[in-house]
C-alpha positions in Angstrom: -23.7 10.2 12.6 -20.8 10.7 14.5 -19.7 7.1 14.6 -20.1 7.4 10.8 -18.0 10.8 10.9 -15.3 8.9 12.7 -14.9 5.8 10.2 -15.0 8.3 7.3 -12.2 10.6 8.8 -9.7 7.4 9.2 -10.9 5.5 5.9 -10.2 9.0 4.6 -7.1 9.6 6.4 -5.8 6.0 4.8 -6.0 7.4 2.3 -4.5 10.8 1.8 -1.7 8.9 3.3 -2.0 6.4 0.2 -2.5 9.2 -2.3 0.7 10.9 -1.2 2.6 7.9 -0.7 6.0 9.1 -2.5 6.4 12.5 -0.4 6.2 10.1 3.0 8.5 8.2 4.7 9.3 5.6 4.3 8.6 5.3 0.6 9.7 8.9 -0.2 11.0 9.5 -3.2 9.8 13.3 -3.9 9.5 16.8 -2.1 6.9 19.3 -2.8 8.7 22.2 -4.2 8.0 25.9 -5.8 7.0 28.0 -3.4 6.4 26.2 -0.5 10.4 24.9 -0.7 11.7 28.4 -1.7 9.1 30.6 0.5 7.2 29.0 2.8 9.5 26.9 4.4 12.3 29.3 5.3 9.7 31.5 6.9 8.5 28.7 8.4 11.5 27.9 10.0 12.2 31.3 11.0 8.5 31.9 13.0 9.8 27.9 14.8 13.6 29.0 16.0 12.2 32.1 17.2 9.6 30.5 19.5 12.3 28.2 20.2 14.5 30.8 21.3 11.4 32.0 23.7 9.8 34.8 21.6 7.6 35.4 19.3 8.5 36.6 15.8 7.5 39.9 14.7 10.7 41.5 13.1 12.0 40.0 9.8 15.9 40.8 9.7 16.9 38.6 7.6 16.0 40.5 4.1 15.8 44.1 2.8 17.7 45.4 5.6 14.2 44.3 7.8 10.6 44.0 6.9 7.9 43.1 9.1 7.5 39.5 10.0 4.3 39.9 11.9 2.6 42.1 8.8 3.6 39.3 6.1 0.1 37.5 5.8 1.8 34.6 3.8 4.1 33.8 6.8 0.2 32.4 8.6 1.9 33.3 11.9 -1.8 33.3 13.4 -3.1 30.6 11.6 -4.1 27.7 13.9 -3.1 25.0 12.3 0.3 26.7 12.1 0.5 26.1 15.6 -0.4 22.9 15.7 2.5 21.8 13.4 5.0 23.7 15.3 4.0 21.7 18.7 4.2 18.4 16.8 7.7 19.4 15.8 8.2 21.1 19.1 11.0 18.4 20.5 13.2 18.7 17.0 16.0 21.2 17.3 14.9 22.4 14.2 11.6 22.5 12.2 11.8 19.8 9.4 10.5 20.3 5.9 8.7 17.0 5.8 6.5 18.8 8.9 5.5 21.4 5.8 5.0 18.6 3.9 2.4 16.6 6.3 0.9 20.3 7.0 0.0 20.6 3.5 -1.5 16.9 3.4 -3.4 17.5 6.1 -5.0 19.9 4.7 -6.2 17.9 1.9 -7.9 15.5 4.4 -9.4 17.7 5.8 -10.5 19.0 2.9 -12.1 15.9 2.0 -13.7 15.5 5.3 -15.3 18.4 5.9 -16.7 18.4 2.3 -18.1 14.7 3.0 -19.9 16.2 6.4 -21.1 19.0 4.5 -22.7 17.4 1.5 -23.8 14.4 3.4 -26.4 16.4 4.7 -27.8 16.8 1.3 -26.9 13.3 -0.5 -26.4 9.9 0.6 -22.7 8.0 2.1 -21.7 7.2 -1.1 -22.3 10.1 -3.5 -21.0 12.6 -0.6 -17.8 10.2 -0.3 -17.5 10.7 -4.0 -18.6 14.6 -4.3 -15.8 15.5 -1.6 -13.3 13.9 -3.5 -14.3 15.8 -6.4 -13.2 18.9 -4.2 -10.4 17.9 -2.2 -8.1 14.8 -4.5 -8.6 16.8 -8.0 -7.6 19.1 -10.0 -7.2 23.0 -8.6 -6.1 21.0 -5.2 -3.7 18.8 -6.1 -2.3 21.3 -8.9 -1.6 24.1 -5.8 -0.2 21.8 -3.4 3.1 24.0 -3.8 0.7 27.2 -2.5 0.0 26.3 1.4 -1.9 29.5 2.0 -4.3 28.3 -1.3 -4.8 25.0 0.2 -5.7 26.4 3.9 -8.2 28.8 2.3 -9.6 26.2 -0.4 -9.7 23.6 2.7 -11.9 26.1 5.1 -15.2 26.5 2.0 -17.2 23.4 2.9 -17.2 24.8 6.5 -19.1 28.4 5.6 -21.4 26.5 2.9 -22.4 23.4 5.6 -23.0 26.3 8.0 -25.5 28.4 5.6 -27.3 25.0 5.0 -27.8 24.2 8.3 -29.4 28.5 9.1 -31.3 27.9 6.3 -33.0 24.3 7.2 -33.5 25.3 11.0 -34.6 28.8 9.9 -31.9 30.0 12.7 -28.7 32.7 12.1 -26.7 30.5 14.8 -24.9 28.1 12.8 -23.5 30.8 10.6 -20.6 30.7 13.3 -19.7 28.2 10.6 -18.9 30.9 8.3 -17.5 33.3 10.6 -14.7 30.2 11.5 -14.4 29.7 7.9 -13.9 33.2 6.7 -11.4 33.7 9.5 -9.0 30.4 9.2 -9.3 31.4 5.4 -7.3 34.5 5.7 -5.5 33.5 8.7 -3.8 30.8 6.2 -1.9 33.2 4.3 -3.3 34.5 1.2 -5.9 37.3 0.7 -6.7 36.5 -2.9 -7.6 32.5 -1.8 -9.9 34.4 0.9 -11.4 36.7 -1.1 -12.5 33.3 -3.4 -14.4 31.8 -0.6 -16.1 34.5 0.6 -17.6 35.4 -2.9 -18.4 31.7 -3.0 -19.7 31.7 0.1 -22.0 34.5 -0.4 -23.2 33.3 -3.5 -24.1 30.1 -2.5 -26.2 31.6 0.2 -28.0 33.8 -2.5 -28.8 30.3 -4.3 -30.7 29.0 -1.3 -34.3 28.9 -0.7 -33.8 31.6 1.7 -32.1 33.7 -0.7 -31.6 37.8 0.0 -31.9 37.3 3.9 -29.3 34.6 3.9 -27.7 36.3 1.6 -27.4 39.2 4.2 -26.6 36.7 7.2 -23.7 35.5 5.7 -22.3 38.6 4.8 -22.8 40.1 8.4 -20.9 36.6 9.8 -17.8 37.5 7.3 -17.8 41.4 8.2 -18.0 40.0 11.9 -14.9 37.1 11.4 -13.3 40.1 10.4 -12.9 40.7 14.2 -11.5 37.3 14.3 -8.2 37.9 12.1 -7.8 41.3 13.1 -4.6 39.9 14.7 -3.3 39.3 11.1 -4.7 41.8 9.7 -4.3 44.9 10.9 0.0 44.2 11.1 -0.8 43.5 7.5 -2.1 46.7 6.6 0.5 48.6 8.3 3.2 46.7 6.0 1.1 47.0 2.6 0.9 51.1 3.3 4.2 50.6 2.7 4.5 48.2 -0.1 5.3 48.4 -3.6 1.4 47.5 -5.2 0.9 45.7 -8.2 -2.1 45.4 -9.7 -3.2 41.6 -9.7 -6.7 40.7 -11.0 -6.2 40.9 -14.7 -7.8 38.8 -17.8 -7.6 34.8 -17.2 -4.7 33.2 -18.5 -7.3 30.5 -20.3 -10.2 30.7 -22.5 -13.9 28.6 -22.3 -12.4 26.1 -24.1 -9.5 25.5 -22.6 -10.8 25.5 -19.4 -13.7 22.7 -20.2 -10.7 20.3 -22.0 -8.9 20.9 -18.6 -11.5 20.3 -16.9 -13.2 17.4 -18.5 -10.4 15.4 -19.9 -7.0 14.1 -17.6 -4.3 14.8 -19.8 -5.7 16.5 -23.0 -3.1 19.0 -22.2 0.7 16.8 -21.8 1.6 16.0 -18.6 3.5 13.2 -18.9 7.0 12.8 -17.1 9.8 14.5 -18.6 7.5 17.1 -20.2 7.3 20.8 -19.6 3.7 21.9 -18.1 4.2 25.3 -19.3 4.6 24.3 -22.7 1.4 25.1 -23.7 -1.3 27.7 -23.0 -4.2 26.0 -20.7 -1.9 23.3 -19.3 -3.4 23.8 -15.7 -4.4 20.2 -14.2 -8.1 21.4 -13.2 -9.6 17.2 -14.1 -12.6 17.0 -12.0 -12.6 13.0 -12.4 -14.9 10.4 -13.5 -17.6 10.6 -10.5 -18.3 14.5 -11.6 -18.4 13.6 -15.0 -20.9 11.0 -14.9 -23.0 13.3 -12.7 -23.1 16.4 -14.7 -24.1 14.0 -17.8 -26.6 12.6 -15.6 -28.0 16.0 -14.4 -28.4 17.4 -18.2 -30.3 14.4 -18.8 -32.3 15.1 -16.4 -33.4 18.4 -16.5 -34.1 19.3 -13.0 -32.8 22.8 -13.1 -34.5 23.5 -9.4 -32.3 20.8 -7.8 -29.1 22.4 -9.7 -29.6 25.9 -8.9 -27.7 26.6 -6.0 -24.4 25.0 -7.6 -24.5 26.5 -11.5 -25.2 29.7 -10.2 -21.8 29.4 -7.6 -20.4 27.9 -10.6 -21.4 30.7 -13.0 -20.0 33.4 -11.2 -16.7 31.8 -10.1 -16.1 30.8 -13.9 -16.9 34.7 -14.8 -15.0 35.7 -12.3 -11.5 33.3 -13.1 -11.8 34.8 -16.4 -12.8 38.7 -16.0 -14.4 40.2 -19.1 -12.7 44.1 -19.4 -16.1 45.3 -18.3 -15.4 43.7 -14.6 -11.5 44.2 -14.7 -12.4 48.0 -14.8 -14.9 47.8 -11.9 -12.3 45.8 -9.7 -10.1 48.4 -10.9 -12.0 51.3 -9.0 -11.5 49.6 -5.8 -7.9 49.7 -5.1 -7.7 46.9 -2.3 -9.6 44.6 -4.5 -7.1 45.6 -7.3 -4.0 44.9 -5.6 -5.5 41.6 -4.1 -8.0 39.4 -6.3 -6.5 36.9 -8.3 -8.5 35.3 -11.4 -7.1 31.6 -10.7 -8.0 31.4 -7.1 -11.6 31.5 -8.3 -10.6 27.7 -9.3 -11.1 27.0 -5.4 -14.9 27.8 -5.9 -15.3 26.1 -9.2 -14.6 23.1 -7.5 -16.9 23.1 -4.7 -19.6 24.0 -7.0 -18.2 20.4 -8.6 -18.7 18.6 -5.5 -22.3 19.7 -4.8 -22.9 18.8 -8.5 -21.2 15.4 -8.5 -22.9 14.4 -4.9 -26.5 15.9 -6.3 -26.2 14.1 -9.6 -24.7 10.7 -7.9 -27.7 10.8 -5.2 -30.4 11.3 -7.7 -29.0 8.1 -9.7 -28.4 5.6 -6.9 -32.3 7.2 -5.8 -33.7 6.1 -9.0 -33.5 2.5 -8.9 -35.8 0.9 -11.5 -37.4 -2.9 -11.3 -35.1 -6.0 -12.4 -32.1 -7.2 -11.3 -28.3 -7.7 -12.9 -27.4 -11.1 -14.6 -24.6 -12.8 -13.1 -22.2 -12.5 -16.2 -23.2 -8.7 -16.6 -22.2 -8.0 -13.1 -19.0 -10.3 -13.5 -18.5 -9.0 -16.8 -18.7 -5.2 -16.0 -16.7 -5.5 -12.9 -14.2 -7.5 -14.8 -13.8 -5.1 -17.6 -13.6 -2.2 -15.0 -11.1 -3.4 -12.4 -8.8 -4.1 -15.8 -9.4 -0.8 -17.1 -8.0 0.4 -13.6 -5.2 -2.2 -13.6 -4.1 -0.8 -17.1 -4.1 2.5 -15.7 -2.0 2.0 -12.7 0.9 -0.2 -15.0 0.7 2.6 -17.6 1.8 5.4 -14.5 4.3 2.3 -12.5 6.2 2.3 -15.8 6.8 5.5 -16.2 3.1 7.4 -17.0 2.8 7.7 -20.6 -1.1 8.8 -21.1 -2.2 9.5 -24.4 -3.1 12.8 -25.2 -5.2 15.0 -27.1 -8.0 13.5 -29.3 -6.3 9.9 -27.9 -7.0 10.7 -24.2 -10.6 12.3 -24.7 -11.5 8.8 -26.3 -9.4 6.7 -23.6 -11.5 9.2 -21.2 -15.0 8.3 -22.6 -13.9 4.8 -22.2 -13.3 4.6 -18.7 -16.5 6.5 -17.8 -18.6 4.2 -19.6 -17.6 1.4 -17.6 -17.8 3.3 -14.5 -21.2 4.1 -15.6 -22.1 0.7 -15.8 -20.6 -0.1 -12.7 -22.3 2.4 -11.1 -25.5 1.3 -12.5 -24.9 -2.4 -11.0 -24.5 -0.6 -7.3 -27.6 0.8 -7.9 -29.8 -2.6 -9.2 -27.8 -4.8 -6.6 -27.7 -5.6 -3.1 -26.0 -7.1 0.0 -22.3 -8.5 -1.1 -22.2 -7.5 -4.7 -23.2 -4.3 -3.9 -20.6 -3.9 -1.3 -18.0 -5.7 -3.7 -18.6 -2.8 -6.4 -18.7 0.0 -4.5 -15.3 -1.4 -3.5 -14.3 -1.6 -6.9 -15.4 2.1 -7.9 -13.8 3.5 -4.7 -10.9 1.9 -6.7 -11.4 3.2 -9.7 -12.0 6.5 -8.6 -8.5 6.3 -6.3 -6.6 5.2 -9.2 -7.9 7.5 -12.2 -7.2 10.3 -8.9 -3.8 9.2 -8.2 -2.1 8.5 -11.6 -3.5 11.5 -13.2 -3.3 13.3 -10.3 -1.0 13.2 -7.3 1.3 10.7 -9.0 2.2 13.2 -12.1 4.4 14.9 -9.6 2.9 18.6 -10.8 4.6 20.4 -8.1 7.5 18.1 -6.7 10.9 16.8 -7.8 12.9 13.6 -6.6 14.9 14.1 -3.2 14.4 15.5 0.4 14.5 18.8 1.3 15.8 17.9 5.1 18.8 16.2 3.5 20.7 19.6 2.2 19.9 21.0 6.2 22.7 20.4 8.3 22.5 20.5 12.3 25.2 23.0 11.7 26.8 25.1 9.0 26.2 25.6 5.8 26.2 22.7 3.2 29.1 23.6 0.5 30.5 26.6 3.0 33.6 26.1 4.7 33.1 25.9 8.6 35.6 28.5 9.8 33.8 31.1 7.3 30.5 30.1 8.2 31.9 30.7 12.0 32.9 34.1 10.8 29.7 34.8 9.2 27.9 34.1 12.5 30.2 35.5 14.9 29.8 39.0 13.1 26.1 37.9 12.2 25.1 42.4 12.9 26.7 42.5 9.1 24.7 41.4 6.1 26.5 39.0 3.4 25.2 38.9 -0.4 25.2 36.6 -3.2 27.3 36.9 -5.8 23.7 37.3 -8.5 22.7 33.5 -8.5 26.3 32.0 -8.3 24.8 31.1 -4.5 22.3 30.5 -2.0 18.9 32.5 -2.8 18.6 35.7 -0.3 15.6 34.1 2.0 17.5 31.0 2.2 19.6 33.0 4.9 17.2 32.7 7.4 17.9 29.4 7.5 21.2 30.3 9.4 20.4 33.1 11.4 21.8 35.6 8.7 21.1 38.4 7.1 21.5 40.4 3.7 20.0 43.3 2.2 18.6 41.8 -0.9 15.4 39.4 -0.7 12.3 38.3 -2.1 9.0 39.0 -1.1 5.9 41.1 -1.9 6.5 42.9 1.2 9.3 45.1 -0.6 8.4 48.8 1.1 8.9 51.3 -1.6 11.4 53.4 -0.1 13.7 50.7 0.4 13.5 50.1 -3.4 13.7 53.8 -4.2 16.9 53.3 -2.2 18.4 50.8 -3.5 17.7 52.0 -7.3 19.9 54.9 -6.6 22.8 51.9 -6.9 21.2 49.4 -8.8 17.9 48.3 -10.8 15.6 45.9 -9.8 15.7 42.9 -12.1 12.4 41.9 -11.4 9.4 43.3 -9.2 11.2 41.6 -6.1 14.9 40.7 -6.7 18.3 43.1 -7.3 21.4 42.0 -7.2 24.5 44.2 -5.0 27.1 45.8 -7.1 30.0 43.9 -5.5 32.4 47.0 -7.0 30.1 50.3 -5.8 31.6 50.6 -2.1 29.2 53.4 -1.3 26.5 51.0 -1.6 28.2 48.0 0.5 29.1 50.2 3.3 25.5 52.3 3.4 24.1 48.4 3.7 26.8 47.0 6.0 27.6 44.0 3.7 30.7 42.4 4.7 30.2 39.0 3.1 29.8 37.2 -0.1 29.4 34.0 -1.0 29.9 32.9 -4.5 30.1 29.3 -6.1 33.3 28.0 -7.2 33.8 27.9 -10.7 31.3 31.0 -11.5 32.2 34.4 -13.6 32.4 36.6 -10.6 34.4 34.1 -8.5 37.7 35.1 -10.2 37.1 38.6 -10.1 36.4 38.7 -6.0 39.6 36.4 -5.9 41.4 39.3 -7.8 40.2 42.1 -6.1 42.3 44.2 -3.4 38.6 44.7 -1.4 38.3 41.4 -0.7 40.1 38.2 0.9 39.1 34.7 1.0 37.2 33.2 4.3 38.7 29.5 4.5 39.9 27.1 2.5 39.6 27.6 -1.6 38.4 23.7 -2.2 35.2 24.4 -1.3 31.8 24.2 -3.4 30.9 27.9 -2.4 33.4 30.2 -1.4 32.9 33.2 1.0 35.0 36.7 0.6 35.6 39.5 3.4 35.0 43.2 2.0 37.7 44.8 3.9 36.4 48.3 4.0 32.8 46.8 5.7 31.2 49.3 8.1 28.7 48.1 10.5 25.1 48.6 9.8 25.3 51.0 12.7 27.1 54.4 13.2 27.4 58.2 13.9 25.8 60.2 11.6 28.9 62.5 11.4 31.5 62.1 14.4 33.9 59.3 13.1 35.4 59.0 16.6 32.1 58.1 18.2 32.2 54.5 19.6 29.2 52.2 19.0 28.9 48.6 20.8 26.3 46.0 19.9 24.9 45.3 23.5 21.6 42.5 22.1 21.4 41.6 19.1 17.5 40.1 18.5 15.2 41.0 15.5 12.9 42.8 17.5 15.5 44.3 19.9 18.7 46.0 19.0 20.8 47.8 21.9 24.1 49.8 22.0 26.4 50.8 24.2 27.5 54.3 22.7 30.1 57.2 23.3 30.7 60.9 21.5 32.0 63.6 23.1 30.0 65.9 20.6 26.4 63.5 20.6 24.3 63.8 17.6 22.2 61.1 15.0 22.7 58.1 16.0 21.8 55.3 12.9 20.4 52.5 12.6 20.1 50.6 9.2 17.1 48.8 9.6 13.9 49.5 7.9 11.9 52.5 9.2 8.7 51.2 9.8 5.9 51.7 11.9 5.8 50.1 15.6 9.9 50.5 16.1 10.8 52.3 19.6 13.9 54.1 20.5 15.1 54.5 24.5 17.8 56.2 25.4 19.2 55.0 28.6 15.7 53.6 28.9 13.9 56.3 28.6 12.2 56.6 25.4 13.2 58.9 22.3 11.7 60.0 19.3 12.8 58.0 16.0 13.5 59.9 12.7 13.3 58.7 9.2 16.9 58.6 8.0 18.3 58.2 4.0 14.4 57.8 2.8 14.5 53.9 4.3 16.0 53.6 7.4 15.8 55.4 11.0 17.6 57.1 13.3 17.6 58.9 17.1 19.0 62.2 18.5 22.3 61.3 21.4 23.5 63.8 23.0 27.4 64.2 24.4 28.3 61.4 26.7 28.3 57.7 27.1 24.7 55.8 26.8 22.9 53.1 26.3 20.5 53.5 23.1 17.8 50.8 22.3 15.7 49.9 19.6 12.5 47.8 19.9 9.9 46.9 17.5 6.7 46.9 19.4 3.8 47.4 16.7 1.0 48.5 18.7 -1.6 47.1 15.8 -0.4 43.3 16.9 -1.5 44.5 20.3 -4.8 46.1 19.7 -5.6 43.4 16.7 -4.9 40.6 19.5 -7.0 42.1 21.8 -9.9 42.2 19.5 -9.3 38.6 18.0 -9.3 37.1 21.6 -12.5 38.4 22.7 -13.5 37.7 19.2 -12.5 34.8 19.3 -14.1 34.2 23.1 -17.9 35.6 21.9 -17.6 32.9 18.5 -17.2 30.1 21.3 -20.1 30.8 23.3 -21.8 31.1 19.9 -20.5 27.5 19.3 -22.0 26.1 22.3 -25.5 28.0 21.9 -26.2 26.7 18.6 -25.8 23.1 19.7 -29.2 21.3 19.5 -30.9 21.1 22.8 -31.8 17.5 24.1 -35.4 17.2 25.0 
């Protein structure tokens, strides 16, 4: 088995690298974009230069005046894997998107493999081959590909089911470490909601066994005990959402029973063809499951062996409910705030499709099983394989010149078509034997990869033509002038802004070691906001814009910058405006203006002759050399939030909330040295608890390994 294990993970490995050909080098043509591009990635990069730089990052400076960088679940500080990207990148002076990029893939092969190890303890090589790429090279998968924390958590589900199979056929609670590991990576990947999925899954699918209520009870006592495991994430996350703004989230599905079976069933019923909008039409979410599940949930209704289906409807039952909540259930979820605020209907998807797998790899099994006497003509096998390798040739020219599917009623028949002769092709693997068996399961492998790739990967869903690692320069910014971005940085302890959208996007800033008060993040405390709507109004849940004229507000938030591209409305005014002065040169792509009346984002509470020096200047440590000959509040504006520390000529000092969002300590008369440190003690005590956590789930591994007799 493990020699078998090995072969499958680099045949598999071939191919994800196949599937994803175009985002690769040396044939890249696309980046993923979205969220990972416009989210992901410059956290990403923040969490790497901070390691580079010798620490660890905990303190987010670069938005809303500070949030917490260890609290921000999405950022998958914790997450394993994380790590193991940032040592491949470790010798780069800066961490590339394309390492994103190969995380996310990675993913996906892993996906696939540890679905193959799982269901190949149930089904055969070829329908568990077939099953896992139901779940990891279709549909919800490919279609999220922009959402790295959905793909960690999706990835991690055939882990907690193969362990619940393996307790309930040895009749032992040891391998349910499985689910413990898979629970924890889950949530340490970066998105509650994802976890939330595979835990409901998870325990579902343990109901469904023959073991039913008491491995029903197992598995839920191995996810309240991984909860140990990501305490490190999660109890820094807590501390930031009791300060969030909350929104509810699990609300009615966007996508009926209908809609959802056409998405399912059918490639492109909905039009995804290049150079047409995705969202043009309610339901036009790529869920296609392919033509191996397809064949098998035809086969299992002709069947009729409920018993050997049970374990997978039921899974699939409740994750469809659940990804489109009747009102009865919304107001249930409702009465339980942190289920509220977190579940999502669509990450429900995840399940749906390992329920798929099983199905597919049950149904494919119990086919290839059922040989019947007789053999295959030559010219039916010939014929058959013929008709089915130019079915998959058409396929592949139809998406090399350019990808114009049918749709609609067109691609439900074009649909039927191909799974007919994949039926048939299927049928000769199962009446032949020796090289023509081998030569058609080459062929459906094929198939499958094709009808996979153009419909899937290769409709570019969530990427657009370039590279992302072009537009980052070793130095500067690309379209700013060099002596203002050398201002910028040299006076990097004030914030700049964007003029609205005339500019770069406010996370982009971490990027250059920058800051600003605006952002964009769910992590928005509500203070802040009730701050800054004494200026200005949100414009959505996440994002204001400053009032480049209100000088109250640019001094309170120590803007001194803003950048604005040449050519937009407010460029003129700035240009006219006795507040401001031009940074550099004027034939420039985007242009950077001085406020002249900036004050530092530090300062006396009253005494306008006290003197204030910026000693360090770190996220997590901010020290001044101060003076007044009458002492009083010294201010800070950065976020008050819990785990921040204040020493006074290292001794420590009490910190006081100061203008509703940011803090302050009590100097008396004299000169001093005044520190600020952000230490939250839950990182400590949830490290603590994940390592020995961490330490008891290894011995666990190495107990439940099989004892040679």
């Amino acid at each position: 088995m493990g020699r078998e294990r090995l072969l499958v993970a680099a045949l598999a490995l071939i191919a994800s690298c196949a599937f994803f050909y175009e985002y690769l080098p040396p044939f890249k043509q696309v980046h993923l974009w979205s969220d990972i591009e416009g989210y992901h990635y410059p956290l990403q990069r923040f969490a790497f230069q901070a390691l580079k730089e010798g620490r660890i990052a905990q303190w987010d400076s670069s938005i809303y005046c500070g949030i917490s960088f260890a609290g921000n679940v999405q950022a998958a500080l914790f997450y394993p894997p994380t790590w193991l990207m940032y040592a491949a990148a470790w010798t780069l002076p800066k961490l590339p998107f394309k390492a994103l990029e190969v995380f996310t893939f990675v993913h996906v092969w892993l996906a696939f493999l540890l679905c193959y190890v799982w269901l190949r303890g149930r089904t055969g090589k070829l329908a568990s081959a077939f099953g896992a790429a139901v779940f990891a090279f279709t549909g919800h998968m490919v279609y999220q590909l922009g959402h790295p924390g959905t793909i960690g958590a999706m990835t991690w589900i055939p882990l907690g089911l193969w362990g619940i199979d393996e307790a309930v056929d040895r009749c032992d609670w040891r391998p349910l470490w499985k689910v413990a590991a898979a629970s924890a990576l889950s949530f340490l990947a970066g998105y509650p909601a994802a976890w939330i999925a595979s835990c409901v899954i998870i325990v579902v699918y343990a109901l469904g066994s023959r073991s039913h209520a008491r491995a029903a009870m197992g598995v839920c006592l191995a996810i309240v005990a991984s909860v140990l495991l990501f305490m490190v994430q999660l109890l820094p996350t807590m501390e930031a959402e009791s300060l969030m703004v909350l929104e509810r989230k699990y609300r009615p599905g966007a996508y009926g029973p209908g809609t959802l079976l056409l998405s399912y069933l059918v490639p492109n019923w909905f039009d995804f063809n290049s150079g047409h909008p995705t969202y043009f039409d309610p339901g036009s979410m790529y869920l296609y499951l392919g033509l191996p599940a397809l064949f098998a949930m035809a086969w299992a209704i002709r069947r009729h062996q409920g018993r050997a289906y049970f374990q997978p409807v039921l899974g699939l039952a409740v994750a469809l409910l659940l990804a489109d909540p009747p009102h009865f259930l919304i107001r249930a979820v409702e009465r339980v705030p942190a289920l509220d605020y977190t579940m999502q209907p669509y990450s429900f998807y995840a399940a749906v499709a390992a329920m798929a797998a099983l199905i597919t790899a049950t149904g494919l099994n119990d086919f290839l099983e059922a040989r019947s006497p007789g053999t295959i003509p030559a010219w039916a096998f010939f014929g058959s394989a013929t008709a089915l390798a130019a079915w998959s040739f058409r396929e592949l020219w139809i998406w090399h010149r350019g990808g114009l599917f049918a749709t609609g009623t067109r691609a439900a028949v074009e649909t039927a078509i191909a799974l007919v002769l994949f039926s048939v092709c299927l049928w000769c693997v199962r009446q032949t034997t020796g090289r023509r068996r081998n030569l058609i399961t080459a062929l459906l492998v094929l198939t499958v990869a094709t009808d996979y790739k153009v419909f899937g990967s290769g409709r570019w869903f969530n990427a657009i033509r370039g590279d992302v690692d072009d537009l980052q320069l070793p130095y500067g910014i690309a379209g700013v002038d060099d002596a203002a971005y050398r201002a910028m940085w040299e006076n990097r302890q004030y914030r700049v802004v964007t003029d609205e959208d005339a500019g770069p996007d406010p996370v982009d800033y971490r990027y250059w070691g920058l800051a600003t008060p605006a952002g964009f993040d769910p992590f928005l405390p509500a203070e802040y906001q009730k701050t800054i709507e004494r200026w200005v109004p949100f414009r959505t849940n996440r994002l204001f814009y400053a009032d480049l004229e209100n000088e109250a507000m640019l001094q309170a938030l120590g803007v001194r910058y803003v950048l604005v591209r040449s050519g937009f409305p407010g460029e003129p005014l700035l240009a006219a405006s006795r507040n401001y002065r031009l940074v550099g040169t004027t034939e420039i792509f985007c242009r950077v203006y001085e406020y002249l009346h900036a004050k530092p984002p530090y300062h006396w509470e009253h005494e306008d002759g006290g003197r204030a020096e910026p000693a360090v200047w770190i996220p997590e440590r901010r020290e001044f050399l101060v003076g007044s000959e009458r002492g009083g509040r010294f201010v800070l504006v950065e976020q008050f939030f819990p785990g921040w520390k204040a020493f006074l000529d290292g001794h420590p000092a009490g910190i006081e909330r100061w203008d509703g969002a940011f803090q302050a300590v009590q100097v008396p008369p004299g000169e001093h040295r005044v520190a600020f440190e952000f230490r939250p003690m839950s990182l400590r005590i949830g490290a603590a608890i994940s390592l020995l956590a961490a330490t008891a789930l290894l011995w666990l591994v190495a107990a439940s390994r099989p004892r040679e007799i």
